[in-house]
N, C-alpha and C positions, 0 to 999 in steps of 0.2 A: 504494500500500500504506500504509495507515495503521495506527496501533494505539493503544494505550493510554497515558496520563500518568501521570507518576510523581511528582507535583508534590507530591500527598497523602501519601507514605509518606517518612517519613525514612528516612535511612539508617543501614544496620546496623553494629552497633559490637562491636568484641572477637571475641571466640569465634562469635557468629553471624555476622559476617561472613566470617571465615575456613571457618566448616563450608561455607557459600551458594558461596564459591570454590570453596571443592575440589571441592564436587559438582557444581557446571556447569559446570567443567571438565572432570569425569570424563566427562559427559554428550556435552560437545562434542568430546572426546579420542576417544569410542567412534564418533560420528557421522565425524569426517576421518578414523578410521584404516580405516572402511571405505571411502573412497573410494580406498583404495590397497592394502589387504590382500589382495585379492582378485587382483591383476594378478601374484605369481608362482605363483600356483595354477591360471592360467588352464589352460595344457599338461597339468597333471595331472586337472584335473577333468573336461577336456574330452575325454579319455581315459577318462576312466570313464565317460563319459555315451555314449559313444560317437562324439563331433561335433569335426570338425577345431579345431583351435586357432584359427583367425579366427573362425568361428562360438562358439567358446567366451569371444571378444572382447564378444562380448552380453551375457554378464555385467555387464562395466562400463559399456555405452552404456546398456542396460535402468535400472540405478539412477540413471545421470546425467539422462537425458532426466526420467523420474518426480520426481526431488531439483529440477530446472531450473521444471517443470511446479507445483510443489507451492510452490515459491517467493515466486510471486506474489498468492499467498491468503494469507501470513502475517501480515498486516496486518489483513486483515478480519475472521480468525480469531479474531485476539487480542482487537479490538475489539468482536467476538461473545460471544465466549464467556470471554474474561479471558485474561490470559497465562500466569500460573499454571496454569489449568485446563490450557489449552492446551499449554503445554512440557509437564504431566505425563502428558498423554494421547498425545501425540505419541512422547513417549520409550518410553513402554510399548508402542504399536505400536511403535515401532522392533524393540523384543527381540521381543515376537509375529512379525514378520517374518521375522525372523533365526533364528528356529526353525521356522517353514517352510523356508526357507533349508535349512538346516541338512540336514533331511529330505527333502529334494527327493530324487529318481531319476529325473527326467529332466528335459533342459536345458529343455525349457517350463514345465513348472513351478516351478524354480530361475527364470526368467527371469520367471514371475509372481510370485512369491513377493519378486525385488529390487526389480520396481514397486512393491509394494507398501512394501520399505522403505524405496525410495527416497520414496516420498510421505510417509511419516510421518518421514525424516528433514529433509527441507525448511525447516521453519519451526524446527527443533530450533536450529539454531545464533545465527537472527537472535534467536530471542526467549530463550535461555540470555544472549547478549550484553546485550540490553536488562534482563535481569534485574539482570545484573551490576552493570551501569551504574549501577543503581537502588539498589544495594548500597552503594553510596560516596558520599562528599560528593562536591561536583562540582570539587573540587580538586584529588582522587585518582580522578577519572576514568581519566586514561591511564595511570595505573596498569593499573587496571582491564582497558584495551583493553589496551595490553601482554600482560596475563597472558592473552589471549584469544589473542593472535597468537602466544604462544608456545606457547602448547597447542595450537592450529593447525599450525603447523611442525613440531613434533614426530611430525605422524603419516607423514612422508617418511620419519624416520627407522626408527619402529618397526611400519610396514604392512608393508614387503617381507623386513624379519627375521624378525619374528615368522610372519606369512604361509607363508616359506620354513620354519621353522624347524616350526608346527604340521601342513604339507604331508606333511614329510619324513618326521614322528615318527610321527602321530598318521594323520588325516582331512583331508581337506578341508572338511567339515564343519563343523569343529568352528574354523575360520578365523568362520564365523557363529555357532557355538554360545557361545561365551568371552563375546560381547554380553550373555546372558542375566544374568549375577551383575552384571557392569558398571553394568548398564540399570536394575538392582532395587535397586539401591545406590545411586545416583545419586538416585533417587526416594525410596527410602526417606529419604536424609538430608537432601535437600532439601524435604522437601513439610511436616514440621512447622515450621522456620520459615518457610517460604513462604506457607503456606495463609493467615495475617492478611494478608498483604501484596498480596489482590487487585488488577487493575487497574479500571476502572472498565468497565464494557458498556455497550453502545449498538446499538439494533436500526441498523444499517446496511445499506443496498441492496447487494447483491451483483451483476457482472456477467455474468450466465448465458451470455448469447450469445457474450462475449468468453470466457469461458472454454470453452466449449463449442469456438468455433473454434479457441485455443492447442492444446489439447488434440489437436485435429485436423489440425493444421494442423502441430505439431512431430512428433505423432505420426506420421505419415505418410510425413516427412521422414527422420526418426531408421532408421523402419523401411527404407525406401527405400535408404540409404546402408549399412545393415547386410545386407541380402538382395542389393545389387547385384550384387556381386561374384562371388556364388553362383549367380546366376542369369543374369549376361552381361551385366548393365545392360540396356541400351534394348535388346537385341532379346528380350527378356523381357515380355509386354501387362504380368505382375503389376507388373515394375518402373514401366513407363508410366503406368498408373494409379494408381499410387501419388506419382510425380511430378506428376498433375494433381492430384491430388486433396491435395496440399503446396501447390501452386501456389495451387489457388483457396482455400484454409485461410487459409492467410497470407496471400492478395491480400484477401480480407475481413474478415481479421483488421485488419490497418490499418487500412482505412474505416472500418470501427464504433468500433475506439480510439479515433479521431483525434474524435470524434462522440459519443461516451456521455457521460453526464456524470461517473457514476462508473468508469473503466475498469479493468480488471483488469490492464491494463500501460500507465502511464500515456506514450503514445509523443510527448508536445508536450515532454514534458523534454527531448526531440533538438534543438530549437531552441535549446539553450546550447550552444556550442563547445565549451568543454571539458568538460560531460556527453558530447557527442556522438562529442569523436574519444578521448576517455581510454575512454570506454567500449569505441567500436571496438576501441582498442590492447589494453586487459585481455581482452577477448574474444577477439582474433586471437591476442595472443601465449600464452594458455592452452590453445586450441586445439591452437596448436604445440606447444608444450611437454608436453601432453597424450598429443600423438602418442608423444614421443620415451620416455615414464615407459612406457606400454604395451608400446614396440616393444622397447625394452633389454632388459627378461627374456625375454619370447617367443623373440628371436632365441640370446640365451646357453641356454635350455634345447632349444630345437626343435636347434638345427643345432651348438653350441659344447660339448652333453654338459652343462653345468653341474646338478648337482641346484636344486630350486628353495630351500633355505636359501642355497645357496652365489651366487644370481640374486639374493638378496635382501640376504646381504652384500655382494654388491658394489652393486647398487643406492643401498644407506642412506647413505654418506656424503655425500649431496647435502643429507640435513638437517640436520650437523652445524653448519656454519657460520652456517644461517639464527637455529639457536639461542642461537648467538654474540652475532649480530651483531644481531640484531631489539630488546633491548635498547636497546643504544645508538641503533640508527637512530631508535628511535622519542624517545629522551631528546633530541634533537638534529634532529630534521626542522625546525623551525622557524624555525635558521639556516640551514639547505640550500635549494639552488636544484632545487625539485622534478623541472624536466625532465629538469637533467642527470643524476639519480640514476637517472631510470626510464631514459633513454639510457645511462647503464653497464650496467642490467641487461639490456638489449636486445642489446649490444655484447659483455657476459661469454655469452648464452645464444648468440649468435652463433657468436662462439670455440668454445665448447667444444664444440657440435652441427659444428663444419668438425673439431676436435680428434676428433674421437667417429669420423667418414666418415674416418680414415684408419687406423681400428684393423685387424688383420689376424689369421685365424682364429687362431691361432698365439699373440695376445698373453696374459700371462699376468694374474692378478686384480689385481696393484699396480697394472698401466697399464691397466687395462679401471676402475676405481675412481677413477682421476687426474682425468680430465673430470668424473664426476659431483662430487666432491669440490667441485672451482673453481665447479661449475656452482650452488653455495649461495652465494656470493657474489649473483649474479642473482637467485637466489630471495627473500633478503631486503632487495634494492633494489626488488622489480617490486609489489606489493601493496599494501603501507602509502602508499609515497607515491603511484602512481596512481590509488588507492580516493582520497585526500587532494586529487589533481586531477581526479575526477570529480565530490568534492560541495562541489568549494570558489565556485563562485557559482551551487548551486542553492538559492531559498529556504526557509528554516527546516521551513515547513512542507509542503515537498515533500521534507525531504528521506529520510526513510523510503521512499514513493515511490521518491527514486532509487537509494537503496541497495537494494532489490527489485531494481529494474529491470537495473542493472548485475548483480549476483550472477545473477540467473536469465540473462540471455547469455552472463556466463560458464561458466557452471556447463553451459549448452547448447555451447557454444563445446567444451569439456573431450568430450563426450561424438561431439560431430560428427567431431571432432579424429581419435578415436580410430580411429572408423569408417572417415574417410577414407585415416588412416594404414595402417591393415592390408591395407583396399583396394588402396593407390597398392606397398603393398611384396609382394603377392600380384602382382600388375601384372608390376612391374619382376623378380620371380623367373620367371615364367615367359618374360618376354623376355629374360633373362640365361642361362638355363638351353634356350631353342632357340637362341641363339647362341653358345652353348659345345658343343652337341651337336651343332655343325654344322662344327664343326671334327675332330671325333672320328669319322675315315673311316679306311681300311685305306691310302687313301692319305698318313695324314699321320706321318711319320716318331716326333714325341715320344708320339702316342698308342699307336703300334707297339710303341715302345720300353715304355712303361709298361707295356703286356699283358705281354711278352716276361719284364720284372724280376719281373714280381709272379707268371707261372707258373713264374719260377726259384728261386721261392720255396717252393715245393709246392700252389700253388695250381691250379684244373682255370680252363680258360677261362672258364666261368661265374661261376665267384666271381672274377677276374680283371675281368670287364666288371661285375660287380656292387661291386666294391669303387670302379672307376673312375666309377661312374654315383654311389656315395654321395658322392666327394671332388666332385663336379662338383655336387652340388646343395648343395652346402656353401660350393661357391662361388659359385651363383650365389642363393641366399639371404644371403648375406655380402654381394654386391653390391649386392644390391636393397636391406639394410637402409642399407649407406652411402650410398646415393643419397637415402634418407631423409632422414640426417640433412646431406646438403648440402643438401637442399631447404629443411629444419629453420633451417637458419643463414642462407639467400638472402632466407626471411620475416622473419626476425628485425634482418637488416639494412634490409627495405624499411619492418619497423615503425616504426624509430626515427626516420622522417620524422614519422609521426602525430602522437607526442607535441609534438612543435615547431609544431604549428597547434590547442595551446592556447595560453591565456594563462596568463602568468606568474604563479602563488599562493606563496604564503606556510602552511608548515603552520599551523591551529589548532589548538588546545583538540580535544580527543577533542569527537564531539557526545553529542550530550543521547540518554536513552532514547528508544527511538521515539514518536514522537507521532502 
């Protein structure tokens, strides 16, 4: 992924520079808060569309795969067509998007309509950043970056509030619709001093076939992991061919990469160690983490009763501390010994995903909030500095390239994450729930006992066995989700080997715009 230089434009001073902040923030504020807004709306929307809540989980895989996909053209984009043009065309499809969104009535359409935003959210946040960048002397770079990552983190905290909050009130809808004013402002106030400050073009070769096979080849995959579940996996032909036809996407996708001379993912940066396994790690452990952000409300509203505002307060305070503490972390990486920091945040997401697998239907929102709380400590160890050991001995000029490259695994990572999480906790509920039903016979004294209390209650048999069959899927939804998140904490301790088969870096200097 390459782009444009900034080499020709000085940087902007006083009042233009503060407008050009605020408004690519605002820009990149709307772009992460959708990456999260949407997840305590899922039970509700999914409900009005008429399609169970996992299936209503395509929601977020749908924009993550498209956002993943879209990623790795931002470079040639910019270098096409300008970066300027490009962020402002990009952000405007975003809101067009988002009011399709918005209008959608039925989950296909809703699920074309997030590809679609997810594609024009894609290159939204690398090229807002590089704008930034270009904003400031290169003194006040990490400034710069700073104010990126904090308006990054920030949208943990106000995706599942706000989300919850316009759910309950309003529409769900309208969780899409709020983009529109966001999207038109952000443009409006950034495009007059923007518009002098193009980057330079350059007809550049594009790779057709390499994108043609990503496309295919994630697509395929994305879908496969999303319909499995639904359809049994492998004794499913749809799901089988969808798995070959993943299989040979991606087994040709490599060859050609490895082979083009221009590639659209460039895969020989895997040849540096610590590109190769920082990369793995930010990918597996977003993945995880991914799981657990989707599973925590789904489970409090489907089975715990929570409205979705009140899924979304207790959600948020996992970004309180990233806010904190991101800050500092970043004023101060330089003297820190990189591994160890990403091995606390491996250790904190640990803890609090083994903390989380002993909650009990029962607990009330102080202690259901305690783990995500702590669990922001990890969030703003795991980014800054792993992103920092991933481009710290890839060359100057590859390294747009790799920051592409990592974001779109991740950002696929995130979305896999998700699919496979609902999957594995759809799984474990139904074998939790035939072996709790297997104890509930005429022969077994405490289930006797229960019927007996609860028609002494004035209840008829039938709502007697129907009240025992809800406490019993409550429990074995309860179960399944803890099983989650021990699994959640098992990966998380096996990551923090990863990180230890880099080499040791030193943070730098923010880098340079993309080049």
């Amino acid at each position: 992924m390459a782009a444009a230089h900034h080499d020709d434009r000085p940087p902007l001073e006083g009042g233009a520079r503060g407008l050009i902040t605020f408004s690519l923030s605002l820009a990149v504020f709307m772009q992460v808060l959708d990456t999260t807004i949407a997840n305590v709306a899922v039970p509700t929307l999914a409900g009005d569309l008429g399609v169970s809540a996992s299936q209503g989980t395509w929601v977020i895989t749908s924009f993550g795969v498209a956002n993943a996909i879209a990623l790795p053209l931002t470079g040639w984009l910019a270098r096409r067509f300008g970066e300027v043009r490009m962020f402002t065309v990009a952000t405007l499809a975003f809101v067009a998007a988002s009011l399709l969104c918005g209008f959608s009535q039925s989950l296909e359409f809703l699920i074309f309509a997030r590809v679609l935003q997810g594609l024009a959210a894609g290159p939204m946040f690398p090229l807002a950043q590089s704008l930034m960048l270009g904003a400031y002397p290169p003194h006040q770079r990490g400034m710069a970056m700073a104010i990126s990552m904090m308006v990054a983190v920030v949208g943990p905290i106000a995706g599942p509030l706000l989300g919850g909050w316009i759910t309950d009130s309003f529409h769900w809808s309208w969780i899409f619709f709020i983009n529109v004013p966001v999207g038109i402002l952000a443009v409006a106030l950034s495009w007059p001093v923007l518009k002098t400050r193009e980057s330079r073009t350059a007809q550049v070769p594009i790779d057709r076939i390499g994108l043609a096979l990503l496309v295919i080849g994630v697509g395929a995959l994305q879908l496969m992991l999303d319909k499995g579940n639904e359809l049994d996996w492998f004794e499913s032909p749809e799901v089988i061919a969808l798995g070959v036809i993943a299989a040979l996407g991606l087994a040709l996708l490599v060859v050609w990469e490895l082979t083009d001379e221009h590639p659209v993912v460039d895969l020989r940066l895997f040849g540096e160690p610590n590109f190769a396994f920082g990369t793995l790690a930010i990918s597996l452990g977003y993945m995880t983490f991914m799981g657990g952000v989707v599973l925590f409300p789904l489970w409090l509203q489907t089975t715990l009763g929570y409205t979705a505002t009140w899924a979304g307060i207790v959600s948020a305070p996992i970004g309180v501390l990233p806010v904190i503490l991101a800050p500092l972390i970043g004023k101060n990486m330089a003297r820190l010994n990189l591994r160890w920091m990403v091995t606390l945040a491996f250790a904190v997401f640990a803890f609090t995903f083994w903390w989380q697998s002993h909650l009990t239907p029962g607990v009330d929102p102080w202690h259901l909030a305690q783990p995500r709380f702590v669990q922001g400590i990890a969030l703003a160890c795991f980014f800054a500095p792993l992103t920092t050991i991933i481009v710290s001995r890839v060359p100057p000029g590859h390294m747009a390239s790799a920051m592409g490259l990592a974001t779109f695994l991740r950002v696929l990572g995130g979305s896999f994450g998700t699919s496979l999480t609902v999957a594995y906790w759809d799984h474990k509920t139904a074998v939790h729930h035939s072996e709790l039903a297997e104890r509930m016979t005429i022969v077994n004294d405490p289930f006797n006992s229960a019927l007996a209390g609860l028609q002494n209650l004035g209840m008829s048999a039938a709502q007697a066995l129907g009240t025992v069959e809800r406490l019993l899927n409550q429990q074995a939804v309860t179960k399944a989700t803890l099983d989650a998140f021990t699994l959640a904490a098992m990966m998380f301790v096996g990551l923090s080997v990863l990180v230890w088969l880099t080499k040791p870096v030193k943070a730098a200097a923010a880098p340079p715009p993309m080049e």
